[in-house]
C-alpha positions as CSV (number, residue, x, y, z in Angstrom):
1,X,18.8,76.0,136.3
2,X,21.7,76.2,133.7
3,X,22.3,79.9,132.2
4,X,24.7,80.4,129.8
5,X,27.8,83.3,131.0
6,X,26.5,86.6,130.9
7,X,26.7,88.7,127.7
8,X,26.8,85.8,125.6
9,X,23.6,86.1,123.0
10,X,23.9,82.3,120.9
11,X,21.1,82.1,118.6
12,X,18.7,79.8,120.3
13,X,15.4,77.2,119.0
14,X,12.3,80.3,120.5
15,X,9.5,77.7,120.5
16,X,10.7,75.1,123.3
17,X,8.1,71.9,123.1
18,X,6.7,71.3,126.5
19,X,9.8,69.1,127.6
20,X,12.2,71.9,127.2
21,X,10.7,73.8,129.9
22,X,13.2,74.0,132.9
23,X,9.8,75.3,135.1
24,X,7.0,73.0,134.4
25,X,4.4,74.0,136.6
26,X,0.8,73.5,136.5
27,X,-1.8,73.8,139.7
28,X,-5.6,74.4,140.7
29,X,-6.0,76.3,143.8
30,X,-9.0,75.9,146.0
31,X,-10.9,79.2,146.9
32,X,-10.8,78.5,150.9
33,X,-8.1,80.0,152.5
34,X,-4.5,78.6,154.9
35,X,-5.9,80.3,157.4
36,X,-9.4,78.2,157.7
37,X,-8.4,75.2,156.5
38,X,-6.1,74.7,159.4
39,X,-8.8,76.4,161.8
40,X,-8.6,73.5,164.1
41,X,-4.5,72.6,163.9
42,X,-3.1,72.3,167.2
43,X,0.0,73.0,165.9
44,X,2.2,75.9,168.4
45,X,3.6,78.1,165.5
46,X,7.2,78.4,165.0
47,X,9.5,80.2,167.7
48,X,12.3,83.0,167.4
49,X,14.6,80.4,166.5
50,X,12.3,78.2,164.3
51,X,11.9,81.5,162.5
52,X,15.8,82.3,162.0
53,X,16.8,79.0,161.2
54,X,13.9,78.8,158.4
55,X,15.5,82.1,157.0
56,X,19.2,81.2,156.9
57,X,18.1,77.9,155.2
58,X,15.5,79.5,152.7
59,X,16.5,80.5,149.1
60,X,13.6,83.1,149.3
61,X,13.6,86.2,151.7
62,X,10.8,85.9,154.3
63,X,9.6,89.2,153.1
64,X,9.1,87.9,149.8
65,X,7.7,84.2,151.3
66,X,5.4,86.6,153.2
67,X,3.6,88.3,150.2
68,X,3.1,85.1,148.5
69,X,1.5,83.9,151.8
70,X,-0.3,86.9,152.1
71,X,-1.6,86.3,148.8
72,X,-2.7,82.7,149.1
73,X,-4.9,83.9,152.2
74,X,-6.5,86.6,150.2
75,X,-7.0,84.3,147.4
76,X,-9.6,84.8,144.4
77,X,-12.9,83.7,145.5
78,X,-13.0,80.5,142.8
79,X,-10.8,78.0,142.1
80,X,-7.9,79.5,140.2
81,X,-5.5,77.6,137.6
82,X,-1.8,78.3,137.5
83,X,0.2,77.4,134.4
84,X,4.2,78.5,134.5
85,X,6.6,76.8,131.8
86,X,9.8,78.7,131.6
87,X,13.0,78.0,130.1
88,X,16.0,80.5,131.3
89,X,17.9,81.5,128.2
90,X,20.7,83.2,129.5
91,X,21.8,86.1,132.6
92,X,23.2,89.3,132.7
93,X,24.8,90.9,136.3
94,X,23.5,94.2,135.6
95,X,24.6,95.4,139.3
96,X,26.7,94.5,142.0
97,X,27.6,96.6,145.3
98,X,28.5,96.0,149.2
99,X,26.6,97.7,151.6
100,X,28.8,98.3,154.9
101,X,27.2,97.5,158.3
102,X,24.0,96.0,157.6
103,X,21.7,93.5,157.1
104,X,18.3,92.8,156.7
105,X,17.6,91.5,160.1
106,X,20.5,93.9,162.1
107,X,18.1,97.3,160.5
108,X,14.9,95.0,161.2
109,X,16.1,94.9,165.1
110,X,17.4,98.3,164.8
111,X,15.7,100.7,162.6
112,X,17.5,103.6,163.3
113,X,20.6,102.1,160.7
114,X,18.1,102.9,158.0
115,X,19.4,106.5,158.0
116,X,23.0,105.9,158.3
117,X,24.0,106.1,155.0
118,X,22.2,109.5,154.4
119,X,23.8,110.6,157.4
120,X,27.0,109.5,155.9
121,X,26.6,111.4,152.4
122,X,25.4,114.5,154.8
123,X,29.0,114.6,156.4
124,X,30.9,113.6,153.3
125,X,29.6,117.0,151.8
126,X,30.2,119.0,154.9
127,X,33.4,117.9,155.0
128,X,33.9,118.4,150.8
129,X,32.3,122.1,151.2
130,X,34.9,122.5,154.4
131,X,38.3,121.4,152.5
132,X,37.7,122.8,148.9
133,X,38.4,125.9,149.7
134,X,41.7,124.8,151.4
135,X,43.3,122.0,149.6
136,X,43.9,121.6,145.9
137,X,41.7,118.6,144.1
138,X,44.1,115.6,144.7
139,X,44.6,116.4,148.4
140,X,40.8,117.1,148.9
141,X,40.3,113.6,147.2
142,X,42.6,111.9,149.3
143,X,41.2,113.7,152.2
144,X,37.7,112.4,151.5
145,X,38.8,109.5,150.7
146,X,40.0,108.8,154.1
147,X,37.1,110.1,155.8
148,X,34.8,107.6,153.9
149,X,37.4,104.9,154.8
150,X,37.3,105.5,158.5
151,X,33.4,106.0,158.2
152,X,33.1,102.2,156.4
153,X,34.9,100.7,159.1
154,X,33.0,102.4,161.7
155,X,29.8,101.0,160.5
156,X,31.2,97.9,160.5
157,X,32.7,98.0,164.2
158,X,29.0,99.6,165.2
159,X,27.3,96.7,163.4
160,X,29.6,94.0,165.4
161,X,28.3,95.8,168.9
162,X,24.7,95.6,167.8
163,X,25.1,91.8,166.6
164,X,24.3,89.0,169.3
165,X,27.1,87.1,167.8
166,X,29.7,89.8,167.9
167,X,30.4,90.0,164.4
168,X,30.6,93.0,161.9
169,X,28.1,92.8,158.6
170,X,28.5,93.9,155.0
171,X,25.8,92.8,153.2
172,X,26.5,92.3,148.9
173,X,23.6,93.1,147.0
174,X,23.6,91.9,143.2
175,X,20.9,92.6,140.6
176,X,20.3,89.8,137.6
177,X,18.6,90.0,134.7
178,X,17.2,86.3,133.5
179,X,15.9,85.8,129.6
180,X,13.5,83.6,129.4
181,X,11.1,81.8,127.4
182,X,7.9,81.3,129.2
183,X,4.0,80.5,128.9
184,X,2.5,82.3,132.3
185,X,-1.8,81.9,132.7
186,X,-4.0,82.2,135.8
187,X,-7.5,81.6,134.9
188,X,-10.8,81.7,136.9
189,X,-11.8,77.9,136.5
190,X,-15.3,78.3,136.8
191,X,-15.6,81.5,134.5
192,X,-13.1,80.7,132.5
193,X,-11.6,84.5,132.4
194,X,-7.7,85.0,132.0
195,X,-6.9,86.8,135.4
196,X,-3.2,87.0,134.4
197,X,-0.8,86.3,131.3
198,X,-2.0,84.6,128.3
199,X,-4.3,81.8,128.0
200,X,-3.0,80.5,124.0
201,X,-0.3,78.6,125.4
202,X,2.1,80.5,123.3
203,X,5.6,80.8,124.7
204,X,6.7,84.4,124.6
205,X,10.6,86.2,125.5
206,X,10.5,87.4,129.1
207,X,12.9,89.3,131.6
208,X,13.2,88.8,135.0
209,X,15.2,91.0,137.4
210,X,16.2,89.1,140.5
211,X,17.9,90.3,143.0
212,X,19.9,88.6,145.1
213,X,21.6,89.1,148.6
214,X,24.3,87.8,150.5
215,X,25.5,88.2,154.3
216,X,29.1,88.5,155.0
217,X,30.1,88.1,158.6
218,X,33.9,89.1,160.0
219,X,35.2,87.4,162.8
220,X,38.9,88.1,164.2
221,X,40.5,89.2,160.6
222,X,38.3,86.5,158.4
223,X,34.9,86.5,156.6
224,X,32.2,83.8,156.9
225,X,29.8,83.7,153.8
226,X,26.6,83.6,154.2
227,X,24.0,81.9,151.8
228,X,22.8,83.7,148.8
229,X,18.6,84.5,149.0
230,X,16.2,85.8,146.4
231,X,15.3,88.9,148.0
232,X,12.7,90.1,145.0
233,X,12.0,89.3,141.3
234,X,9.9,91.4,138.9
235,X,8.9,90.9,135.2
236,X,10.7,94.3,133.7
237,X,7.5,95.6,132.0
238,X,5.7,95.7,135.3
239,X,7.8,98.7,136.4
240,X,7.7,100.1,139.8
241,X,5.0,98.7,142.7
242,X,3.6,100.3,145.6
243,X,4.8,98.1,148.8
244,X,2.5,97.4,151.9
245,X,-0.5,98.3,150.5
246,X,-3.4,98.9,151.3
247,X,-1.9,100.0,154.7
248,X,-2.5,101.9,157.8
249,X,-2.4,105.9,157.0
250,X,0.3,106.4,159.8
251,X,2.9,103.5,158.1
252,X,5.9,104.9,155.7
253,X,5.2,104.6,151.9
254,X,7.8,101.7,150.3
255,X,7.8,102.1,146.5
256,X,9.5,99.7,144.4
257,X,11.7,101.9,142.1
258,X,12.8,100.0,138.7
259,X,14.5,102.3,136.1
260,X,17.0,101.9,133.5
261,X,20.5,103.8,132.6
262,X,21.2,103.8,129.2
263,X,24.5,106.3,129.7
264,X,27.1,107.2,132.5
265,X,25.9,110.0,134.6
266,X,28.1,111.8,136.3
267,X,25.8,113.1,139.0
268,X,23.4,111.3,141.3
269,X,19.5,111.4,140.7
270,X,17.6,113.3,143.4
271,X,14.0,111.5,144.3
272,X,11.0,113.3,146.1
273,X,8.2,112.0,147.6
274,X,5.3,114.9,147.7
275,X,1.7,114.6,149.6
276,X,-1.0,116.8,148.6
277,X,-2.6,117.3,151.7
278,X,-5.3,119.4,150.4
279,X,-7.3,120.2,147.0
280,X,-7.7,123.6,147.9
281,X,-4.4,125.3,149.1
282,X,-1.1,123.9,147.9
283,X,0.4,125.6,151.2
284,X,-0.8,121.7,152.6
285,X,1.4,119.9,150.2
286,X,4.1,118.1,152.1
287,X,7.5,116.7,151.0
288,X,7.6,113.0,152.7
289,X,11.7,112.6,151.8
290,X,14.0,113.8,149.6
291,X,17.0,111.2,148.7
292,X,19.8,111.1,146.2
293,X,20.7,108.1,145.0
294,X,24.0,107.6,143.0
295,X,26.3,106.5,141.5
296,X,24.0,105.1,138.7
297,X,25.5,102.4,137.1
298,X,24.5,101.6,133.3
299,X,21.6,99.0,133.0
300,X,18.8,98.0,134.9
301,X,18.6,99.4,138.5
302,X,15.9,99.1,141.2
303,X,15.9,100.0,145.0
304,X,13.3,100.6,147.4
305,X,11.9,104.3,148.0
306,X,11.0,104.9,151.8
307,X,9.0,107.8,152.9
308,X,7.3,108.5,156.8
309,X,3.6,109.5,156.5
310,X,2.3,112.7,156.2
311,X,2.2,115.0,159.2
312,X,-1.7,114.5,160.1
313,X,-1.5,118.2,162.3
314,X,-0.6,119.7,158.5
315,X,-3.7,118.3,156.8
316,X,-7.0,119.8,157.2
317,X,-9.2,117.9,158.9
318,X,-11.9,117.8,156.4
319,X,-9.5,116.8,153.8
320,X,-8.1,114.3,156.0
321,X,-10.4,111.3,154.7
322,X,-11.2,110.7,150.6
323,X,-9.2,110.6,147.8
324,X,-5.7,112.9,147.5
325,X,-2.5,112.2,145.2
326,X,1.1,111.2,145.9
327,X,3.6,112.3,143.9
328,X,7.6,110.6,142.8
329,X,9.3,112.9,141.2
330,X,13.3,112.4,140.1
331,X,15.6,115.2,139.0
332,X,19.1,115.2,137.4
333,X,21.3,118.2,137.9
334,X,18.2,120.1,139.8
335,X,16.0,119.7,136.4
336,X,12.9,117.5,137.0
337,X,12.5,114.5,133.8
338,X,10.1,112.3,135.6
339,X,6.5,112.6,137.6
340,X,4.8,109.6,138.5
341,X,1.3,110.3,140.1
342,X,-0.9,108.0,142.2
343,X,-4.6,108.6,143.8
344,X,-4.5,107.9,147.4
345,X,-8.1,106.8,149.1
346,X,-8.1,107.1,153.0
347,X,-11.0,105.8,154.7
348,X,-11.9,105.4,158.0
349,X,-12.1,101.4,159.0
350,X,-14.7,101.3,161.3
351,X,-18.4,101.9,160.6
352,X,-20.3,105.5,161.2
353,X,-23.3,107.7,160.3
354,X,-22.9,109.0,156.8
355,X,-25.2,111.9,157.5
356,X,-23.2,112.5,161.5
357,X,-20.0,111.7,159.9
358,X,-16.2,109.9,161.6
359,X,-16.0,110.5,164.8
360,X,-14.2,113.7,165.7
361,X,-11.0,113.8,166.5
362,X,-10.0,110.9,163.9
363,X,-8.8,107.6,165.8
364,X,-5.9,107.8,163.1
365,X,-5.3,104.1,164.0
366,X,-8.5,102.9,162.4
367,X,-7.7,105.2,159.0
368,X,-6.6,102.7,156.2
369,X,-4.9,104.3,153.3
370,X,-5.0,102.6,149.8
371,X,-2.8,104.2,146.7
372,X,-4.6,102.8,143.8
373,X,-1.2,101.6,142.1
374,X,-2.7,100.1,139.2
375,X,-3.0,102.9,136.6
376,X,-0.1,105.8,137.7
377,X,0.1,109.2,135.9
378,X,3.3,109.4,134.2
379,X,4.7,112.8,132.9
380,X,8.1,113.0,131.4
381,X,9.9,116.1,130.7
382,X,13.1,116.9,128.1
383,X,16.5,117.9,130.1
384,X,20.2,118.2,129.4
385,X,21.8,115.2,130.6
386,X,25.1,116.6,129.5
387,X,27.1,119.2,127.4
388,X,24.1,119.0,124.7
389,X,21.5,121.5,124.4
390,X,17.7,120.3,125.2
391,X,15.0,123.1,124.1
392,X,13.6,123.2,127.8
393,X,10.0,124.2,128.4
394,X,8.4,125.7,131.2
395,X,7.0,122.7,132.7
396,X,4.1,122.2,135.4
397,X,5.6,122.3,139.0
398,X,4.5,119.0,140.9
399,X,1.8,121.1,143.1
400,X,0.2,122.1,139.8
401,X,0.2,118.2,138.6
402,X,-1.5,117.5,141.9
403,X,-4.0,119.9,141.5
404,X,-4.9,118.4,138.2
405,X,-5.8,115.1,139.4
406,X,-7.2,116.2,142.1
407,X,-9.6,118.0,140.2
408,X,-10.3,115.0,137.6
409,X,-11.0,112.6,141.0
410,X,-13.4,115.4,142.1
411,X,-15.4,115.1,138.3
412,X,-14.7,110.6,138.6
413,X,-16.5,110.7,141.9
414,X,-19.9,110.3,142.0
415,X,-20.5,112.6,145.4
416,X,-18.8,113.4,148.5
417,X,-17.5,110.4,150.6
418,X,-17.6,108.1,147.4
419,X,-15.2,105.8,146.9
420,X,-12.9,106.0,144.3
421,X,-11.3,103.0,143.0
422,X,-9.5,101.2,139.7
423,X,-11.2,101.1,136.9
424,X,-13.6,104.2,137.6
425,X,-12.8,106.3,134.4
426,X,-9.9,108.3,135.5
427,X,-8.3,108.8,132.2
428,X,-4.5,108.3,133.0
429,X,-0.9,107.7,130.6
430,X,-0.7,104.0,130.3
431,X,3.0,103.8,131.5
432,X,4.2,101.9,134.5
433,X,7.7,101.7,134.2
434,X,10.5,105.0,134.3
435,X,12.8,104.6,131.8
């Protein structure tokens, strides 16, 4: 594909005929799935090395080959037509940045590198609270300076130890967004319903943001360049996504975080992931992680927001199974703008007596956990982002904004132990993306 340089905006034809299209795609899927079509393939599936080689060679991330996969095996039911014309207009770079010591694979084959970077801003402030008091502010710069130095190159010596080739990592992330002009349709062939985009054939103006990743790899004083892979893309108005899910209850929540800057900030955003553990006493709530994430460049950002699962010894054990809410929340300068609000159904996988019940203690293995993702609650709130003065009201704490949908699930739901699922009722803020 041919973009034009980044920042340019020429005045370009916006109805493309059909042979403009860069993207001409058009495809009927058939309802059976990969997985039973190939039910009686003798083929050995690929091994460890099969499986590297496939990922340094692949434009796409196998995380990202995986969900489209995953989708094709869960596929609609009927046959399902795919229609995808785009033409790229032009690109922006709206972010750039190295990240020392890591990769995707080294922090697959060694989780504990997720934390290292917190760890890292944990010491960096130690350190700052230690010296401030002692030097004056160019000698305390230089001073952290230094430390954050020594600390880069350390993660990049540690990475070379835990590499089977020897060789230190710095991954370079960049973020993209793409213009484009594009005609998008899935339709149900046999019903003829529009399951996605539009079915008028109209070409409309769409962003992408892709991101993009790179593996740098040092060797005796030089730098071998990896390949560059789509890691993700997303359509701008989708806004942020709940990852892995449904999933077991004991797995991490991943949430896809897309926001955009719109002026310099000079402090980082602090994000919180709270669990209501129970309806009836707040004193159950649990914060999942707390992270700051900074500096903020202006434009178009997105990163992925990882929290462990709720402590299960914290939760009552009646409240345990049904419907509950996670909450996002981000602050700026301790002052909370942004609450995003999702129902969480946990159910138990395995089939029991409705009028004996699960079977006591939970088996927490067999407890699935679905965040209906579809419809979030949104709640913004006025703050000071600088020198100016905001009229700041007393706004609901994020315990009280659980409590609230809690008790609207309890009116949706039709008794106890019913499901509660998209398109029930709940009345919700039609708003998927933080701004």
């Amino acid at each position: 594909m041919n973009f034009q340089c980044a920042h340019v905006n020429a005045d370009i034809d916006v109805t493309p005929s059909e042979d403009d299209f860069d993207v001409d795609f058009e495809h009927t899927i058939a309802p059976n799935p990969l997985s039973d079509t190939d039910s009686n393939s003798t083929i050995d599936p690929p091994n460890e090395s099969q499986i590297e080689e496939q990922e340094q060679n692949s434009m796409l991330q196998q995380s990202l080959r995986n969900l489209y996969q995953s989708a094709r095996e869960h596929s609609h039911p009927n046959e399902i037509n795919i229609v995808l014309r785009s033409q790229p207009q032009f690109a922006v770079i709206e972010s750039m940045f190295p990240v020392f010591g890591m990769s995707r694979n080294l922090v697959h084959n060694h989780p504990n590198l997720r934390h290292s970077y917190r760890n890292l801003a944990s010491k960096l402030q130690h350190k700052e609270r230690e010296l401030e008091k002692k030097l004056n502010t160019i000698q305390l710069d230089l001073q952290i300076g230094q430390l954050m130095a020594d600390e880069v190159r350390s993660l990049i010596d540690h990475s070379a130890k835990l590499s089977p080739d020897g060789k230190g990592v710095i991954s370079i992330i960049a973020q993209v967004s793409i213009q484009c002009r594009e005609i998008f349709c899935v339709k149900d062939v046999k019903s003829g319903e529009i399951l996605q985009g539009e079915g008028d054939g109209q070409a409309r103006d769409v962003t992408h943001l892709v991101r993009f990743e790179i593996v740098l790899k040092k060797e005796k004083g030089y730098w071998e360049i990896g390949r560059w892979q789509i890691t993700d893309w997303d359509d701008l108005l989708e806004g942020n996504q709940v990852l892995d899910n449904p999933a077991p209850f004991l797995s991490p929540f991943s949430f896809e975080i897309t926001f955009e800057c719109l002026q310099p900030l000079t402090d980082d955003l602090e994000w919180k992931v709270l669990y209501v553990g129970s309806a009836e006493d707040t004193s159950h709530d649990q914060v999942l992680d707390e992270i700051l994430v900074g500096p903020i460049p202006v434009g178009i950002n997105k990163f992925v927001l990882q929290a462990d699962a709720p402590d299960i010894s914290a939760i009552p054990e009646g409240d345990v199974l049904g419907v509950t809410v996670v909450l996002v929340t981000c602050s700026y300068r301790e002052k909370e703008f942004v609450r995003v609000g999702y129902y969480v159904n946990n159910e138990y996988s395995e089939p029991f007596d409705e009028e004996v019940g699960p079977p006591k203690p939970l088996d927490m293995s067999k407890v699935r956990r679905h965040v209906l993702a579809e419809k979030p609650r949104v709640t913004r709130f006025p703050i000071s982002w600088g020198d100016e003065e905001v009229e700041e009201k007393e706004n609901e704490t994020a315990a009280q904004s659980g409590e609230q949908m809690m008790e609207e699930a309890k009116v949706m739901m039709m008794g106890e132990g019913s499901n509660l699922s998209a398109g029930d009722g709940m009345v919700m803020e039609d708003e998927t993306l933080i701004q």
